[in-house]
C-alpha positions as CSV (number, residue, x, y, z in Angstrom):
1,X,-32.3,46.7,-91.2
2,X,-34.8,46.8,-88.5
3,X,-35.1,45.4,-84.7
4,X,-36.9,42.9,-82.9
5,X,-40.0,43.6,-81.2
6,X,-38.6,41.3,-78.6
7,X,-34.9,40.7,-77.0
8,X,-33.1,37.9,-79.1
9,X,-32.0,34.9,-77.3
10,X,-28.3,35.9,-77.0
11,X,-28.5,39.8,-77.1
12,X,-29.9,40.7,-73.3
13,X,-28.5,42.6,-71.0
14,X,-29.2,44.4,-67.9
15,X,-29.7,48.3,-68.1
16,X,-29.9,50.8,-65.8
17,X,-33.4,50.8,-63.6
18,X,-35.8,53.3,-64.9
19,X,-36.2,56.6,-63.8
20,X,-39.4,55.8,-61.7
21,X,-37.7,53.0,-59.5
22,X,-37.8,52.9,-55.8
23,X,-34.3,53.8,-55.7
24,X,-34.2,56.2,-58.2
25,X,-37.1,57.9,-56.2
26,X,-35.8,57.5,-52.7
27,X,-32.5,59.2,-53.9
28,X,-34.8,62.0,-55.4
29,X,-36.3,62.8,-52.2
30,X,-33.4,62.6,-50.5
31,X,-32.0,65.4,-52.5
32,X,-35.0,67.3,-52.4
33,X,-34.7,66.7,-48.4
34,X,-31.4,68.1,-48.2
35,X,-32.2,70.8,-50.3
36,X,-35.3,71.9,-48.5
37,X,-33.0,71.6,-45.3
38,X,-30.5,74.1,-46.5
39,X,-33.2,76.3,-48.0
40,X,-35.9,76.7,-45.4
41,X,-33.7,77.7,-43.1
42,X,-32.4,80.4,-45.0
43,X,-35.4,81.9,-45.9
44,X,-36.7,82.0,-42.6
45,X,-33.5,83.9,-41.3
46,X,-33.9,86.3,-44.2
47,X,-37.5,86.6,-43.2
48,X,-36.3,87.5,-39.7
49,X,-33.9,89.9,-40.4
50,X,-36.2,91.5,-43.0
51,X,-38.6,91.9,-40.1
52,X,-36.1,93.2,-37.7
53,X,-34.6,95.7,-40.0
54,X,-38.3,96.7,-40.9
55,X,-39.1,97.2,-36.8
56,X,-35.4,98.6,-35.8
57,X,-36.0,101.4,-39.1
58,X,-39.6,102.3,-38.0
59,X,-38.4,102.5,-34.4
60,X,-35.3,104.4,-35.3
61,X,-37.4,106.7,-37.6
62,X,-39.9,107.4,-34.7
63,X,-37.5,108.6,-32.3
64,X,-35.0,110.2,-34.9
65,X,-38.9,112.1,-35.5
66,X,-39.2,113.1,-32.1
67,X,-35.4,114.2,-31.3
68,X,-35.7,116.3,-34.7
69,X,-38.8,117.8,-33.4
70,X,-38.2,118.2,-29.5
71,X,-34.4,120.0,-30.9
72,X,-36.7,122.0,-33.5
73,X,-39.3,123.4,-30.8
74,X,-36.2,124.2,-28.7
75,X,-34.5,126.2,-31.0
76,X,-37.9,128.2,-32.2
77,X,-38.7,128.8,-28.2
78,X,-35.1,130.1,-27.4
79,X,-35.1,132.4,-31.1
80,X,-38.9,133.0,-29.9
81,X,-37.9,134.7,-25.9
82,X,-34.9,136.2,-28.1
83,X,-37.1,138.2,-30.8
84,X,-39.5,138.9,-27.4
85,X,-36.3,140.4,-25.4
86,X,-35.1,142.7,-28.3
87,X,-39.0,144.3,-29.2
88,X,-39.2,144.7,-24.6
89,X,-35.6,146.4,-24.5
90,X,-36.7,148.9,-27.9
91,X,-39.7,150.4,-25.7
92,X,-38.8,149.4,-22.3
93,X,-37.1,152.9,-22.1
94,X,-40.9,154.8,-23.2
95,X,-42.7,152.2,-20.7
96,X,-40.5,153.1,-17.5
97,X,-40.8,156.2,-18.3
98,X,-43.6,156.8,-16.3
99,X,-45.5,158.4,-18.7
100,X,-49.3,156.3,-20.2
101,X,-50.2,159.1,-22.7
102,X,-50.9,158.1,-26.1
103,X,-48.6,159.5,-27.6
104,X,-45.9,157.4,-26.1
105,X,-48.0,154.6,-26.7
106,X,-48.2,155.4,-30.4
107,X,-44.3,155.4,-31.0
108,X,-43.9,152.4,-28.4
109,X,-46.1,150.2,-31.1
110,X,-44.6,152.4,-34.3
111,X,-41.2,150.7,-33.0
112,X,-42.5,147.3,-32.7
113,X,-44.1,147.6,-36.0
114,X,-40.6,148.0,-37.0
115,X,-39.0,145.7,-36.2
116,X,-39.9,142.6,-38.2
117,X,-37.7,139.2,-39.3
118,X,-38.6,137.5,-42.7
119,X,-41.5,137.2,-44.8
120,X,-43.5,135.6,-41.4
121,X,-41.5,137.4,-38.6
122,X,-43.6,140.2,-36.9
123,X,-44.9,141.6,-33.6
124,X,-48.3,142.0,-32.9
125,X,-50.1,144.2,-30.1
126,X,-53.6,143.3,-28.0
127,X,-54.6,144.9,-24.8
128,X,-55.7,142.3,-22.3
129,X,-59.2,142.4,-22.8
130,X,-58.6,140.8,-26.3
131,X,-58.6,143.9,-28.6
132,X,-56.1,143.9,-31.4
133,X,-53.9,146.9,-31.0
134,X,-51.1,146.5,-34.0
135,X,-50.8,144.2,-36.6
136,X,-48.2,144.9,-39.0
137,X,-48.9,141.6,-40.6
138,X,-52.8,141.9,-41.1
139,X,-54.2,145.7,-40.4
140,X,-57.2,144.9,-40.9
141,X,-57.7,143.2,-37.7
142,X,-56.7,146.5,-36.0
143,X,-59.0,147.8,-33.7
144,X,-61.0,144.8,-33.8
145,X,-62.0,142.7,-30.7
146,X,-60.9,139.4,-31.0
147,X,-61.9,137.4,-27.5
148,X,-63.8,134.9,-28.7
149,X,-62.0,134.3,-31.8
150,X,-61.2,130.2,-32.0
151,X,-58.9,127.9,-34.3
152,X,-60.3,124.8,-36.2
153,X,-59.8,122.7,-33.1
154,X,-62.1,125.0,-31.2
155,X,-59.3,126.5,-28.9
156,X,-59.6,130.5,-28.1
157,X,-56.7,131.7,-29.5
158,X,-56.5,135.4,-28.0
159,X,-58.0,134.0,-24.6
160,X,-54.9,131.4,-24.5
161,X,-51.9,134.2,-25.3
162,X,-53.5,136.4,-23.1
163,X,-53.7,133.9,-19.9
164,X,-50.2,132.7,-20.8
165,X,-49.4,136.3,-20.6
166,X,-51.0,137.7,-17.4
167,X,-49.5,134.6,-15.6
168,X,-45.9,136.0,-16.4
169,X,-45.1,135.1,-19.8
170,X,-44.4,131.8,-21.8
171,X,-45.5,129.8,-25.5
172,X,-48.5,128.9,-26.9
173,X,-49.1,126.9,-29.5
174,X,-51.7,127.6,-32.1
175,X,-53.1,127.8,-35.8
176,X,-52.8,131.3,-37.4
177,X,-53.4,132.3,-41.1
178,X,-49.5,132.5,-42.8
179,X,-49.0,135.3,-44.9
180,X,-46.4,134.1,-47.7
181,X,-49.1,131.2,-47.3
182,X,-51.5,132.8,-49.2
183,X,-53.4,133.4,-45.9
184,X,-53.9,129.3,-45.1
185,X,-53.7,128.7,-41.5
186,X,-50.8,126.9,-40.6
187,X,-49.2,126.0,-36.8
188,X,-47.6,128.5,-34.8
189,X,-45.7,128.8,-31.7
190,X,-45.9,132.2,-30.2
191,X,-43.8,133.8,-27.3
192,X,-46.1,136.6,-25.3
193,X,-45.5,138.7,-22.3
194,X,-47.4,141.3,-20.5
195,X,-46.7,145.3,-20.3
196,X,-49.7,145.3,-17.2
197,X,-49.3,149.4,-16.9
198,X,-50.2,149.9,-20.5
199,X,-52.5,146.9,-20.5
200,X,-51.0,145.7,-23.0
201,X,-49.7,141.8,-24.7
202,X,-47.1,141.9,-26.8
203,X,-45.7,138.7,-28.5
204,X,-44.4,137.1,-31.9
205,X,-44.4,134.0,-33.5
206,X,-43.1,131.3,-35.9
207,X,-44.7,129.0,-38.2
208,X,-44.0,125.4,-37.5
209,X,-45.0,124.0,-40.7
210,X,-41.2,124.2,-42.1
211,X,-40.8,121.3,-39.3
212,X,-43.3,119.0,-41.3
213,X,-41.1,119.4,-44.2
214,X,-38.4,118.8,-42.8
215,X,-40.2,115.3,-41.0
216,X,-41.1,114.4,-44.6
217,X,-37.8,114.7,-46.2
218,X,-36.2,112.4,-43.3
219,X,-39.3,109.9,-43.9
220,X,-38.1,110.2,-47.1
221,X,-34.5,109.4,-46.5
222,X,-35.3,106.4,-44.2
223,X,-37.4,104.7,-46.6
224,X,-34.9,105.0,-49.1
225,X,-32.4,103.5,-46.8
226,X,-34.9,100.8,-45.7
227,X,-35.2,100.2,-49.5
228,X,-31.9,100.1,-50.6
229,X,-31.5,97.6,-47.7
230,X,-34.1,95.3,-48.1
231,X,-32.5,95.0,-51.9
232,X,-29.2,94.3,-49.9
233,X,-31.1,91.2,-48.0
234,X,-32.9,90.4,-51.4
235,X,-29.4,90.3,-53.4
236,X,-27.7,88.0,-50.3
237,X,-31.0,86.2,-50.5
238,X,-30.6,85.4,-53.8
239,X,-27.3,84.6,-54.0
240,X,-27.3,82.3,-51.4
241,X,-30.0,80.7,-52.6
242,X,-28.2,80.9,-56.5
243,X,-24.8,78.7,-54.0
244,X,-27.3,76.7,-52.7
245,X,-29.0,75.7,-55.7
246,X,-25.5,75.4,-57.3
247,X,-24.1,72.9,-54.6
248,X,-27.6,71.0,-55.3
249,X,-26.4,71.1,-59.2
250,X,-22.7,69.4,-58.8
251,X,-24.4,67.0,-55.8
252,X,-27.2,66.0,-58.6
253,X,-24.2,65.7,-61.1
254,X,-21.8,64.1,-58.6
255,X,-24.5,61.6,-57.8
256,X,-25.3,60.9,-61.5
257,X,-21.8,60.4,-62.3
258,X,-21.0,58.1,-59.6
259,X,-24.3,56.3,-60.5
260,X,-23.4,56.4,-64.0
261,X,-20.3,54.6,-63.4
262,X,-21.8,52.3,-60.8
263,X,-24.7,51.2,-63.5
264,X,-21.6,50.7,-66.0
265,X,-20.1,48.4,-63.6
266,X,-23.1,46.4,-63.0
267,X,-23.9,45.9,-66.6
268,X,-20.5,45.0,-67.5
269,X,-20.6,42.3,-64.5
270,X,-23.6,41.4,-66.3
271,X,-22.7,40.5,-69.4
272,X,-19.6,38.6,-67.9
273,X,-22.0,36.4,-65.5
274,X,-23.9,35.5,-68.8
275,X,-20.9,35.6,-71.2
276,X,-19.6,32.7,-68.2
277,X,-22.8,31.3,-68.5
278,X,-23.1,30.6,-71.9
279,X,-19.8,29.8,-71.9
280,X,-20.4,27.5,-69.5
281,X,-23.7,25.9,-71.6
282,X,-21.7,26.0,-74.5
283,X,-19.3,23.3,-73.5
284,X,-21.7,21.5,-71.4
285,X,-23.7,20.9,-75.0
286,X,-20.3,20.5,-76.7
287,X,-18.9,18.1,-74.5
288,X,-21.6,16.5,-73.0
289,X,-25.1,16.5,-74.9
290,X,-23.6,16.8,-78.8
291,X,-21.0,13.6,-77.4
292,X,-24.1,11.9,-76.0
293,X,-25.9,12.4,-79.7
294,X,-22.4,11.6,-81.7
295,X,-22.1,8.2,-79.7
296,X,-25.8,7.5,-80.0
297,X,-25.5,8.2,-83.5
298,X,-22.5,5.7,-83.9
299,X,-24.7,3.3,-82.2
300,X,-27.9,3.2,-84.1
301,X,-25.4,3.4,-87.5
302,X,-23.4,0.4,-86.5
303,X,-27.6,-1.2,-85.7
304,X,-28.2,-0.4,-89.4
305,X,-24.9,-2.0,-90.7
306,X,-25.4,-5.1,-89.0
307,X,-29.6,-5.4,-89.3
308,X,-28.7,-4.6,-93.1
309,X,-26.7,-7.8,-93.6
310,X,-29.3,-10.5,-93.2
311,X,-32.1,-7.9,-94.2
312,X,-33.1,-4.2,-94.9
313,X,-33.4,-2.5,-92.1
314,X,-36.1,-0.5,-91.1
315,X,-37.2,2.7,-92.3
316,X,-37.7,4.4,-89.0
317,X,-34.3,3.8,-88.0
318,X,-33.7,5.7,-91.1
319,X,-35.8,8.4,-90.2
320,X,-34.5,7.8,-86.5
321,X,-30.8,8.4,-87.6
322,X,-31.9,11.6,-90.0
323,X,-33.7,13.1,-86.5
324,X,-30.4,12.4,-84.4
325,X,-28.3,13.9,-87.3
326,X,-30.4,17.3,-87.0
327,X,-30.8,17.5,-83.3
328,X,-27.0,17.3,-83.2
329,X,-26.5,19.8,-86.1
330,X,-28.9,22.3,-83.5
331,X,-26.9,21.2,-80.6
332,X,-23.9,22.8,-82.3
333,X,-25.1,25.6,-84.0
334,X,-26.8,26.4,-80.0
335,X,-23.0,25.7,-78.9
336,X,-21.7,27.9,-81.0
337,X,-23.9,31.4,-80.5
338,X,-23.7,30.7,-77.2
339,X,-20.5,30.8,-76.9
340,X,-18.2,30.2,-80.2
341,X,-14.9,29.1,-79.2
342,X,-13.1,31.0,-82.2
343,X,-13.9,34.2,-79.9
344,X,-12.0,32.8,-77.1
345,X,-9.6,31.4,-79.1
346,X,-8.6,33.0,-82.1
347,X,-10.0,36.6,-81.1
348,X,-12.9,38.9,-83.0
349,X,-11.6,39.0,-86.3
350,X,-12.4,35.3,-86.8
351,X,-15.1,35.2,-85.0
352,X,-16.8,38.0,-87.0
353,X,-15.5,36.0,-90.5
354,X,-16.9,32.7,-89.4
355,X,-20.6,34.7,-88.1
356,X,-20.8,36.2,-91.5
357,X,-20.2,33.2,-93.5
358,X,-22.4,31.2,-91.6
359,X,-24.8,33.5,-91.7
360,X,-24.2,33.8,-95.8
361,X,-24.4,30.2,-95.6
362,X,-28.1,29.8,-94.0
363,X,-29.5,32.5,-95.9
364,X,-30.8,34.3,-98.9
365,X,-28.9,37.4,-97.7
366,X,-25.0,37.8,-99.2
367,X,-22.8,38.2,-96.9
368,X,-19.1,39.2,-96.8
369,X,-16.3,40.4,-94.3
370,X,-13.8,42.6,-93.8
371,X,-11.9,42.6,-90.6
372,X,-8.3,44.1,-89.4
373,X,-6.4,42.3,-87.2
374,X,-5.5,44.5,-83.9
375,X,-2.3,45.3,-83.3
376,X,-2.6,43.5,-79.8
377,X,-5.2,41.4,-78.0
378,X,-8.7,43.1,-76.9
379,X,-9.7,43.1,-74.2
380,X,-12.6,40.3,-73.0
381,X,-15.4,42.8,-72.7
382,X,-14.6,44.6,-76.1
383,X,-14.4,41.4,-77.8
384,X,-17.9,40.2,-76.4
385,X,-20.0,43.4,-76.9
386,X,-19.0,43.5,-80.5
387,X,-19.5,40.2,-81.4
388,X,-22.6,40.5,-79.7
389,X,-23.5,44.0,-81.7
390,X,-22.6,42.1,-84.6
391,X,-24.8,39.3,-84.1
392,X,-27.7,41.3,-83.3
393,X,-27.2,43.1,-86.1
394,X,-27.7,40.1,-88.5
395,X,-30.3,38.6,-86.8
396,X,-32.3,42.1,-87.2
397,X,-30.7,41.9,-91.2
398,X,-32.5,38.6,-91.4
399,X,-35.9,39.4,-89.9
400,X,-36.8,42.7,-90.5
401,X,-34.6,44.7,-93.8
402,X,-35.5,42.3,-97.0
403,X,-31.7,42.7,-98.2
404,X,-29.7,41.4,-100.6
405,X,-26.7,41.8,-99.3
406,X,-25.0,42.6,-95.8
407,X,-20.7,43.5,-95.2
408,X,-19.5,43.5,-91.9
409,X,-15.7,45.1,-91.9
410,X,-14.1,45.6,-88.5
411,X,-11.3,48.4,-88.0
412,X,-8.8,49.5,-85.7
413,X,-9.5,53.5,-85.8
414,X,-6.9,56.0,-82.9
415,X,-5.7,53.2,-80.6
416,X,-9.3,52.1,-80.9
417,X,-11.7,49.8,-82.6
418,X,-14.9,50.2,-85.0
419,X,-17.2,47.8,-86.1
420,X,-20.0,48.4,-89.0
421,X,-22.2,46.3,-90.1
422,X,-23.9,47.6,-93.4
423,X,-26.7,46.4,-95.4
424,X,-28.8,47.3,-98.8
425,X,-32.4,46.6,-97.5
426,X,-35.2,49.1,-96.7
427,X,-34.5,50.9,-93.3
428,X,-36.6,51.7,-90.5
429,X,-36.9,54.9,-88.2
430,X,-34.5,54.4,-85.2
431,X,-35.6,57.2,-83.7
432,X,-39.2,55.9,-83.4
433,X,-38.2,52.6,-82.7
434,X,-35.6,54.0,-79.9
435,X,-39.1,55.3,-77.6
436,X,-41.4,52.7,-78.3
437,X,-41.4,50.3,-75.5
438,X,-42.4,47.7,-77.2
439,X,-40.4,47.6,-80.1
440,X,-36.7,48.1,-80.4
441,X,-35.7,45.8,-77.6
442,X,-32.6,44.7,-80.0
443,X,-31.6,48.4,-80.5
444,X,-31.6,49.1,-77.3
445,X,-29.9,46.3,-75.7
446,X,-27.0,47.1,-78.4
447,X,-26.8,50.8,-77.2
448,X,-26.9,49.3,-73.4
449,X,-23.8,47.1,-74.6
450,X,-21.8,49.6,-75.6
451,X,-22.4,51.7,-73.1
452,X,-21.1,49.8,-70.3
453,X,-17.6,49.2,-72.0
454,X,-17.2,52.8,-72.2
455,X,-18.4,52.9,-76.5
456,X,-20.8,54.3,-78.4
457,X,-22.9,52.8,-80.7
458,X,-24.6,54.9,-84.0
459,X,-27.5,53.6,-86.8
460,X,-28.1,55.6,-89.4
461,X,-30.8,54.5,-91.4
462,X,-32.7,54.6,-94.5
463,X,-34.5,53.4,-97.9
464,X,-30.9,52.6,-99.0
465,X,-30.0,50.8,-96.4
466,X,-28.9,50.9,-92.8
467,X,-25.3,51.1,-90.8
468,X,-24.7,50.4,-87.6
469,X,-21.5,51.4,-86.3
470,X,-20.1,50.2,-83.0
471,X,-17.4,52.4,-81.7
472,X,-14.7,51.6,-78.3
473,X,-12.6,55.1,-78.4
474,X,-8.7,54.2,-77.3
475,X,-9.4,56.2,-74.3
476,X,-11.9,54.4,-73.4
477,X,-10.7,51.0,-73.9
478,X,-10.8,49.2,-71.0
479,X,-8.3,46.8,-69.8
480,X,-7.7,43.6,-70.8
């Protein structure tokens, strides 16, 4: 069996509007209104907070930067005047002595040499004119004269400790070589005071590269915990937008169900208007136009009957009466797909044995039936779809399959019924013929059919043959 390239005359019905319709297109951009509504305004929030966390950490790591470092420097300057007070209070006894010879000046700076505090921690000795006096760091310097001497930045180094010293005492800071460095210069605060009688400077110092370290490392930590925090905002991110996208989802599938079942309604109202419709032209020809042809007919026979007595009658009143006789065998046969009256009044089954024998009847194709009587009355709309579906499907058996025979059996199946219609002839592809636009209108109005009652409707098909099975599950039935 195969279908119609266009609808039959008693098998439309209305489907749902394509995908592309104005409606179907304004409800898509409302959705993808509401959606962008809920959406934009997230991200921009996240956006905002991203950028406020981003400023508040730099900020925060700034200032935790300069706290760290103003606390560091005060702790180096008060362990600084400390180291400073212990090396004055070992020779303060040999310098208020009163005595300048050199050999009291030898053990004042043998004692300072001394006394030295980790692998960096050490005293060194210039007189004020800039000449190194003891180094117990560097030796080599000893004895050398280091006034102009001058750090990368082009700051005099001895010059600045010695003015800091002849005005009293206080820190300097400055870049000196390290010796666990390697001998790399490296920033150093020094502490320096000034023993005027001996014309002396005597100060220590500390390396402040530890404190760039220390900088990094809390860099360090704040990036990670700016990191782990922008994947906290990325993680709410998503999952909001994961809710937001799923509330989208069961709006999409709310909306499609509700249209679903609204788009069911409408096709079944539908097919009632035009069942009512062709009901309604079906006894207008029954009762009206086939009585107008019957009494015409009885007319034109009673002419004949009474023309024939005194002479033959004409032969175009022959022909006349053989015309009237086949426009009122149409008239019927129109009455009767339109609407047959065994469907309203003695249900489906007899319907669907009277369709097949006519249709065995007025063609070379066999025909047979085999239909179960319901165990109660089905409903209007069940009755009408598959009497329609079974219609269809003989038309198509007609047209298209080149059978030899065609059985339609009807059957009540789980509180439900099924209807088959099964024929020998050569098959088609119903898949091909289910997307091509402009062929398998038929097949597609019979799908639309059973749809809107709540069925479903199968065709398998082949070069055996082909079925088609209408289905109405007893859940589904609706009510009478």
């Amino acid at each position: 069996m195969a279908t119609d390239k266009a609808s039959p005359p008693f098998g439309a019905t209305a489907g749902a509007p394509p995908p592309g319709s104005p409606g179907a297109d304004a409800a898509a951009r409302l959705r993808t209104k509401i959606v962008a509504l809920a959406v934009v305004p997230l991200l921009i929030t996240l956006a905002l907070v991203t950028a406020v966390v981003r400023y508040q950490a730099h900020d925060l790591a700034q200032r935790e930067r300069a706290l760290v470092e103003q606390s560091y420097l005060e702790q180096r300057r008060s362990e600084l005047r400390s180291y400073v007070e212990l090396a004055v209070s070992t020779v303060r006894p040999l310098y208020e002595s009163g005595r300048d010879d050199p050999q009291m000046r030898e053990e004042a700076m043998r004692r300072l040499a001394a006394l030295d505090y980790g692998s960096d921690g050490y005293f060194f000795v210039y007189d004020l004119q800039g000449r190194s006096l003891m180094h117990s760091r560097q030796p080599e310097l000893v004895g050398q004269l280091l006034w102009d001497l001058r750090d990368p930045q082009g700051r005099p180094t001895i010059q600045q400790l010695i003015e800091r010293a002849s005005a009293g005492g206080g820190f300097v800071e400055y870049a000196w070589p390290k010796p666990s460095g390697g001998g790399r210069l490296a920033p150093k605060l020094g502490y320096v005071i000034a023993l005027p009688h001996w014309n002396w400077m005597v100060g220590t110092g500390l390396y402040l590269d530890d404190i760039e370290a220390t900088q990094a490392g809390l860099e360090r930590q704040v990036g990670a915990n700016v990191g782990a925090t922008m994947w906290w905002i990325a993680g709410f991110a998503a999952l909001g937008l994961g809710a937001i996208s799923a509330c989208g989802l069961l709006l999409n599938l709310s909306e499609h169900r509700t249209a679903e079942a609204r788009m069911r309604l409408l096709a079944r109202r539908v097919v009632q208007s035009q069942e009512e419709e062709r009901g309604h032209l079906a006894r207008e020809l029954h009762d009206g136009t086939s009585q107008t042809l019957v009494s015409a007919k009885l007319l034109i026979e009673s002419a004949v009957e009474d023309i024939e007595r005194e002479r033959p009658a004409p032969a175009t009143l022959g022909t006349a009466l053989q015309h009237l006789n086949e426009a009122l065998g149409e008239v019927r046969r129109l009455s009767h797909e339109l609407r047959p009256a065994l469907l309203d009044t003695l249900g489906l089954p007899a319907a669907l044995e009277h369709l097949a024998r006519a249709f065995g009847e007025h063609g070379p194709v066999a025909a047979a039936a085999d239909v179960a009587q319901p165990p109660q009355p089905l409903p209007r709309d069940v009755t009408t779809a598959l009497f329609r579906v079974a219609q269809e499907a003989l038309t198509n058996v007609r047209k298209h399959a080149h059978a030899r025979n065609v059985h339609v059996t009807l059957e009540c199946v789980g509180g439900g019924v099924q209807l088959e219609v099964r024929d020998d002839g050569r098959g088609f592809d119903p898949a091909a013929l289910q997307h091509d636009p402009h062929r398998g209108i038929g097949l597609r109005n019979m799908h639309e059919r059973m749809e809107a009652i709540g069925g479903r409707l199968q065709v398998r098909s082949g070069p055996g043959g082909t079925r088609v099975v209408a289905e109405v599950p007893g859940d589904r039935m609706p009510s009478a």
